[in-house]
Phi, psi and omega in degrees: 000121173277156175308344190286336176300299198313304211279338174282333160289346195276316149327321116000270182316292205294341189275326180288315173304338171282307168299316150334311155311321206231133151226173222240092185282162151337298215277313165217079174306176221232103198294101197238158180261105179261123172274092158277192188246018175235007180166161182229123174247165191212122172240161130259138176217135155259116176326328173305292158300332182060033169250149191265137147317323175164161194202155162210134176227208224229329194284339176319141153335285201288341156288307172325279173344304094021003171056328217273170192294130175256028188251035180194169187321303183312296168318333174312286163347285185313298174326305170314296214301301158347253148015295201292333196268310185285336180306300182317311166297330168293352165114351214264105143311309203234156179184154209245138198271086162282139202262041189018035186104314247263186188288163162266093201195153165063256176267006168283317188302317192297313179304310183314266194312354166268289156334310179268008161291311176332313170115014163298134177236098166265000000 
């Protein structure tokens, strides 16, 4: 196994372990955050039903518009802001913050904290 194998079963491991925890309901779905090293994407989902509520990404129209790079805090920022606003219109206040493994730190953190500027509450 190469490292890149390694870093990606570990990367795994840490996603089940977290998803074990967190699930997603009608009442409060489950925001979850996925990270390339070229874009950042975000659904709510409810886990019951096993349907997304609504998503934003970096790959979206209205970011694409905006000219900018999606590998950085701002596109995050943007992504949140996105995410938080279509949540809102579908009705969903409240919801549990999956970090999809990855640490709470940089553009997963940037995406969180815009979302709740936003008005989402985690």
């Amino acid at each position: 196994m190469n490292k890149y194998q390694k870093q990606k079963a570990a990367l795994k491991r840490r996603q089940r372990r977290v998803r074990a925890k967190i699930n997603g309901t009608a009442e409060r779905p489950r925001l979850s955050v996925h990270r390339t090293n070229a874009n950042i994407y975000a659904q709510v989902i409810d886990d019951v039903d096993g349907k997304t509520i609504c998503s934003a990404s970096t790959l979206s129209p209205e970011f694409r518009a905006t000219g900018k790079i999606g590998s950085n805090k701002e596109a995050a920022e943007f992504v949140g802001n996105l995410v938080a606003e279509r949540a809102l219109e579908k009705g969903v206040t409240t919801v549990t913050f999956d970090r999809g493994g990855r640490i709470y730190h940089g553009r997963v953190q940037a995406l969180a904290d815009a979302a709740r500027k936003a008005g989402l509450k985690f």
